[in-house]
C-alpha positions in Angstrom: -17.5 63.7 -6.7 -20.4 66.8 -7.8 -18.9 65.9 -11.5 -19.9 62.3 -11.4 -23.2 62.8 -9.5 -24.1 65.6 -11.8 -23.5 63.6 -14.9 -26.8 61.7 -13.9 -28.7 64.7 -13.9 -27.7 66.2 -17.4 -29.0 63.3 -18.8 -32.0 63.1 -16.2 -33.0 67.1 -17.2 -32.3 66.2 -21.2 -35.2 63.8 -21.3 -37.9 65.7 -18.9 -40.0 67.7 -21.6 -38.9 65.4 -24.8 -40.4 61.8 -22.2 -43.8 64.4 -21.2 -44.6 65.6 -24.6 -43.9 62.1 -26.0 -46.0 60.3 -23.3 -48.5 63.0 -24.5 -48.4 61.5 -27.9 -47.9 57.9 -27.7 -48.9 57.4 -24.2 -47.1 57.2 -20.9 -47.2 53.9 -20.3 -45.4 52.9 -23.3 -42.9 55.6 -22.5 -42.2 54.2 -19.1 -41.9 49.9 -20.1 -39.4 51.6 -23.1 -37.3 53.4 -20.8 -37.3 51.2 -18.1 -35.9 48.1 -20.5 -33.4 50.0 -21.8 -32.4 51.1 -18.8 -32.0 47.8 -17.4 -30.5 46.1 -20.6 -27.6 49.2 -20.2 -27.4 48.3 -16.1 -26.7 44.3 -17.0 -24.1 45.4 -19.6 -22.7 48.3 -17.6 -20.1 46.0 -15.5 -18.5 44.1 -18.6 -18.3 47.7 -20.8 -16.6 49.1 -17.5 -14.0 46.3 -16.7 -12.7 46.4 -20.3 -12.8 50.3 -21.0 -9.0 50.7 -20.1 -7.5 54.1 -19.3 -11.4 55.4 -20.4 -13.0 53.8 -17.3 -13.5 57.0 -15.6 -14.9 58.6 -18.9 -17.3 55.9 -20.0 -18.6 55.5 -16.2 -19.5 59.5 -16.9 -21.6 58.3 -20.3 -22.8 55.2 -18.1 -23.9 57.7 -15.4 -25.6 60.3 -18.3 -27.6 57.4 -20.1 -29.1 56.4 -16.7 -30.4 59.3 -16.4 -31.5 60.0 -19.8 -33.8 56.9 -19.5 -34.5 57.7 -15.9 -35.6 61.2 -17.1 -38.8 60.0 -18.8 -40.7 58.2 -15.7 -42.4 60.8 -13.5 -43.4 62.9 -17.1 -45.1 59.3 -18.3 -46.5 58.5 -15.0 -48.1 61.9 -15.3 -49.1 61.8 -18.6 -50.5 58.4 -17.8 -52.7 59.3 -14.9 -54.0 62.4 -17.0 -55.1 60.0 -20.2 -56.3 56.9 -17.9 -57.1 57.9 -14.5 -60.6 59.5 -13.7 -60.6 63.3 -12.0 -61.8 61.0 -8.6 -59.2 59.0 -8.2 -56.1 60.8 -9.8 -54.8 61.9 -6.3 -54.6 58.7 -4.5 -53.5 57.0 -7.8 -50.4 59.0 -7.7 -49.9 58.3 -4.1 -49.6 54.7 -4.3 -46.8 55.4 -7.6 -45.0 57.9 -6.1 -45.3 55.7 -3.3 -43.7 53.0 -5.5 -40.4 54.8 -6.1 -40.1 55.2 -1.9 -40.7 51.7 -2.1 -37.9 50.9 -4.2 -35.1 53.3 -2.1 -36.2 51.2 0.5 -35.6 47.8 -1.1 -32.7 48.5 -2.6 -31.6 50.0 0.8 -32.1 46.9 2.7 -31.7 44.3 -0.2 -28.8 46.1 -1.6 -26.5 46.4 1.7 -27.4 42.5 2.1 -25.9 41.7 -1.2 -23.1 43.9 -1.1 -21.7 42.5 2.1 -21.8 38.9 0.5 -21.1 40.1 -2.9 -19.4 42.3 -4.8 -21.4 45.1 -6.9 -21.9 43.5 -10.3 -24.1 40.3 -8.6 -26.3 43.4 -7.2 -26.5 45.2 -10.5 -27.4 41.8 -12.8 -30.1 41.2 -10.3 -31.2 44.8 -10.4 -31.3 44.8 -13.9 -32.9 41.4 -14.7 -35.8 42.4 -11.6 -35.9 45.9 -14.3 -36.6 43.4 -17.0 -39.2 40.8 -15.7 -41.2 43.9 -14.1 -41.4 45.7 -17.7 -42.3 42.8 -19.5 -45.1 42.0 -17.4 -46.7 45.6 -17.0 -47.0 45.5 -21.1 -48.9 41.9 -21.4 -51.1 43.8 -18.3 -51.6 46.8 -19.8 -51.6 45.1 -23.0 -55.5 43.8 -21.9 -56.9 46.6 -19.5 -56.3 49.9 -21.3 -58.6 51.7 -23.1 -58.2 53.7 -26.4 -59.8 56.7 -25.6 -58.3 59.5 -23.6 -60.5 59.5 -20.1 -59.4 63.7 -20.5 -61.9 63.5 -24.0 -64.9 62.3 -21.6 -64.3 65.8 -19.2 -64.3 67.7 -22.3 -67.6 67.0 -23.0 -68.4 67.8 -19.2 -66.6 70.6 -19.4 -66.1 72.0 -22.8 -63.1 74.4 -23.3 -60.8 75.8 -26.1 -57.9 73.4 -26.6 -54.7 75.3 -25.5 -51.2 74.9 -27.5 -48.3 73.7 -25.8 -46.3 76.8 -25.7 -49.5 79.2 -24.7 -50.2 76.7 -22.1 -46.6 77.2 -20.5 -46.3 80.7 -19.7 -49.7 80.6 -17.4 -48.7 82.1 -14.0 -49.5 78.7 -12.1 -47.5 76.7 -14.1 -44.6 79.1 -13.8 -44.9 79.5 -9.6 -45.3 75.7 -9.9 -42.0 75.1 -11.6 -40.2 77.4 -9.3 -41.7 75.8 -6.2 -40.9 72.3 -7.5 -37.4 73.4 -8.1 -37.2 74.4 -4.8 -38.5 71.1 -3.3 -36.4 69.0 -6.0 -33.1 70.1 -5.5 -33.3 70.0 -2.0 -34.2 66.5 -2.2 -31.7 65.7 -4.7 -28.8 66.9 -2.3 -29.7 64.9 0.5 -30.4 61.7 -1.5 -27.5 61.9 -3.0 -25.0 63.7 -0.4 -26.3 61.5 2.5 -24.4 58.3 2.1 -21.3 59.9 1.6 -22.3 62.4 4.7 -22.8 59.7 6.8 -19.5 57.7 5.9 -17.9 60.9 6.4 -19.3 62.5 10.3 -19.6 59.0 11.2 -17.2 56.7 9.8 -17.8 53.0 11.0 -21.7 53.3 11.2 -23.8 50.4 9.8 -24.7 51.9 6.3 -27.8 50.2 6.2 -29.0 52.1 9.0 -28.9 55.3 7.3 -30.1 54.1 3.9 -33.0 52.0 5.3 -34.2 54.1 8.2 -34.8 57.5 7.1 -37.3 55.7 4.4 -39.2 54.2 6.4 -42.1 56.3 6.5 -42.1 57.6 3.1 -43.9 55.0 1.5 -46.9 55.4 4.1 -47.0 59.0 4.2 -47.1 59.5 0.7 -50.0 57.1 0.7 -52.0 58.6 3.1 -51.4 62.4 2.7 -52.6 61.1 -1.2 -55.7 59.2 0.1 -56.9 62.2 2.6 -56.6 64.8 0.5 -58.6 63.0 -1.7 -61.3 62.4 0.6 -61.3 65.8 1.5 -61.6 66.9 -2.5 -64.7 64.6 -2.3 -66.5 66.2 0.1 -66.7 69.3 -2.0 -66.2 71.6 1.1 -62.5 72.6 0.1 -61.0 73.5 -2.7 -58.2 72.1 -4.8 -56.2 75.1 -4.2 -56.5 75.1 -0.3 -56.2 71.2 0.0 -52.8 71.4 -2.4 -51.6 74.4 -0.3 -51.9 72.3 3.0 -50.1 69.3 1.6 -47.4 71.8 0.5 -46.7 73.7 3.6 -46.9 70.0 5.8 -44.2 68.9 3.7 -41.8 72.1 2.9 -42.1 73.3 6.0 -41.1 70.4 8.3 -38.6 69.1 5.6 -37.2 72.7 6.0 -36.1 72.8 9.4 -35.0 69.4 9.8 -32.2 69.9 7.3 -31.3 73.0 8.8 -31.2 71.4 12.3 -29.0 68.4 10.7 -26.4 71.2 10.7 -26.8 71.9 14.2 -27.1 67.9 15.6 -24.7 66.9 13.5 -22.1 65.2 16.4 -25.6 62.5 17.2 -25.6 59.4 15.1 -28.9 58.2 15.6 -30.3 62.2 16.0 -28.9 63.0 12.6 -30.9 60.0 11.3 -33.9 60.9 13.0 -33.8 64.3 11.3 -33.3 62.9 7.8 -36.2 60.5 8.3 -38.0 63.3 9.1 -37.2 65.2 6.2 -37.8 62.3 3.5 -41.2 61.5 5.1 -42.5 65.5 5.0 -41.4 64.9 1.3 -43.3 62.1 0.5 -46.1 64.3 1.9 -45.6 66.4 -1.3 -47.2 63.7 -3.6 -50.2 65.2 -2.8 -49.2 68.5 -3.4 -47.0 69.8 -6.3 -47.0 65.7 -7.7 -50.3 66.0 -8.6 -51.0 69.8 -9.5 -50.2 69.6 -13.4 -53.2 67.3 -13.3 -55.1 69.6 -11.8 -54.3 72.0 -14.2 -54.4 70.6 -17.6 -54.3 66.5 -17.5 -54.1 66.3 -21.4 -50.9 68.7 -21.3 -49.8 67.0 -17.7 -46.8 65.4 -19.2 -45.4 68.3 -21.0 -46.3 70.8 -17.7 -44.8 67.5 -15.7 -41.8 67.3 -17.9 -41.1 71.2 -17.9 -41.2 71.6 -13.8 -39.4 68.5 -13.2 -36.8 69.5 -16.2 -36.5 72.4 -14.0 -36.0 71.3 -11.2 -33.4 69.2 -12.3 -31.4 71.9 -13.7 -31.7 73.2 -10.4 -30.4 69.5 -8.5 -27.4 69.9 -11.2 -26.5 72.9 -10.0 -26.9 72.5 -6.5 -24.5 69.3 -6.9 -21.9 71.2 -8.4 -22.0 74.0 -6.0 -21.9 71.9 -3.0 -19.0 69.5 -4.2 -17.2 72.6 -4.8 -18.2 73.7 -1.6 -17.1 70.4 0.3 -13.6 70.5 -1.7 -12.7 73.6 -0.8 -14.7 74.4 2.8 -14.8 70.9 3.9 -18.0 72.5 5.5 -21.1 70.0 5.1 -23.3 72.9 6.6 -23.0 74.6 3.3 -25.0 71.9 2.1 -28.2 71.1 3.8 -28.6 74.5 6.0 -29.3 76.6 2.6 -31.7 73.3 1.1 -33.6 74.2 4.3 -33.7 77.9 3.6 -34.3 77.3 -0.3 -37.7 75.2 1.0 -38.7 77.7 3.2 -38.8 80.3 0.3 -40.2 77.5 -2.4 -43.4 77.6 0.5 -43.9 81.7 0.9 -43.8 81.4 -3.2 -46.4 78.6 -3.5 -48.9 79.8 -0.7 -48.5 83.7 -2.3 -48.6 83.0 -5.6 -49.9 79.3 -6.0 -52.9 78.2 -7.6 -54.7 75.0 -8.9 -57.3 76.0 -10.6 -58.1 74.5 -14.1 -56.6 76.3 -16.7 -59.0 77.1 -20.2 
């Protein structure tokens, strides 16, 4: 099980810094309708190359599972990139919220619309329509964007605001920030990587019989406002010009790591409750939605004509981390059978990623 859930994320890591530094180049946006076709042109297909791969079905689900991520890899890097090259200083924060908020959004559909399908259907009706909904969406965001973007960098306009010496990629990448803010992000990632990905089969597992679209619908719930608002109030608190970015970033960070924490180490603990254990989990996926307006947003903060690249590196990070941390804890499960080996030491991993952030952590723009 870690082998095929860790394929995903070898591809995923591949594609982190190569998607930021191209959406640097050619622009995010482009980078994201790219991806996001092929991806869905490889998720229609998926089900007929499966069904007639043979005694290779179990191999080319692997290099199914890779490419996914590989084209998967690039979005948060572009959307990044993106916000840095078309979003004004003003309005970056709760710009992000609302996308991040988007991919919350989408856990939740498929949570809801996907169990519906799948317990009338079998799974390729609920990957054709995945992948022609991938499709229609990416073909309208060009023809929109295709109209309302403009061809100069909105970064170029703060220069002359606030002239600085143009750093280099690689200089740019061994600034202290940036390095506390890949470690913290790795910290937060990986943790929420494991549960995402461990808590279906977690659920099936403690309580077998329980209505799975209880546990993939309701611990999401929240998300999708609390990334919204934690973006939108932190902005407003940025616009007052009594705090700064720093201290508001380090109060988004500690709401989230801190809460998502404990819950996962208390999952451990509550772990004979059905709708306790669910309770926790929504706790801990809506203190990381909180997060958008903290780490999400910082390589913006720091350089937003280098944001895809410093994007691209933390998140690349990050996911080496998530790979990792999968392989560990399916080894773990196989040979423990211990699911408190899993989401007690996530909670202890986000408890140090905080001490590191609010120590070490800082925002300021980097010149």
């Amino acid at each position: 099980m870690g082998g095929v859930l860790s394929s995903f994320m070898y591809g995923y890591t591949l594609t982190q810094v190569v998607g930021g530094v191209l959406s640097d180049k050619i622009g995010g946006h482009t980078v994201i309708i790219g991806a996001t076709l092929s991806g869905s042109v490889l998720l229609f297909l998926s089900n007929f190359i499966l069904y007639n791969s043979g005694s290779y079905s179990y191999q080319v689900f692997i290099i199914q599972r890779f490419l996914f991520g590989v084209f998967q890899g690039v979005y948060f890097p572009a959307t990044s990139s993106f916000v840095g090259s078309n979003i004004y200083p003003s309005e970056r924060t709760a710009f992000l919220g609302y996308a991040f908020g988007g991919a919350y959004f989408g856990n939740l559909l498929i949570g809801v619309f996907g169990s519906f399908i799948l317990n009338i259907f079998d799974w390729p009706i609920l990957f054709y329509t995945i992948s022609l909904l991938g499709i229609v969406w990416s073909l309208l965001l060009h023809f929109h964007l295709k109209h309302h973007l403009t061809n100069v960098p909105v970064f170029v306009e703060e220069k002359k605001l606030r002239p600085r010496k143009m750093l280099t990629r690689t200089s740019i990448l061994f600034r202290r920030p940036i390095l506390v803010l890949v470690l913290t992000h790795m910290c937060e990632h990986s943790a929420f990587f494991l549960v995402s990905q461990w808590m279906p089969t977690y659920f099936n597992e403690i309580f077998p019989g329980s209505h799975n679209y209880i546990y993939n619908v309701l611990p999401y719930v929240f998300c999708i406002p609390a990334a919204i608002a934690s973006s939108n109030l932190s902005q407003r608190f940025l616009e007052t010009g009594r705090y700064k970015v720093t201290r508001v970033r380090k109060i988004c960070v500690t709401l989230s790591y801190l809460p998502f924490g404990i819950a996962l180490i208390l999952i451990s603990i509550f772990k004979s409750h059905f709708y306790g254990t669910v309770f926790l989990f929504l706790i801990a996926l809506t203190a990381k939605a909180i997060n958008n307006a903290g780490t999400g947003v910082i390589p913006n903060d720091l350089s937003p004509e280098h944001s895809g690249l410093i994007f691209g590196v933390m998140n690349g990070g990050a996911a080496v981390a998530s790979t990792i941390g999968l392989q560990l804890s399916g080894f773990a499960l196989k040979k423990y059978d211990n699911w408190n080996l899993v989401f007690a030491p996530c909670g202890g991993i986000l408890i140090l990623g905080l001490i590191l952030f609010l120590l070490f952590g800082s925002c300021k723009h980097i010149r």
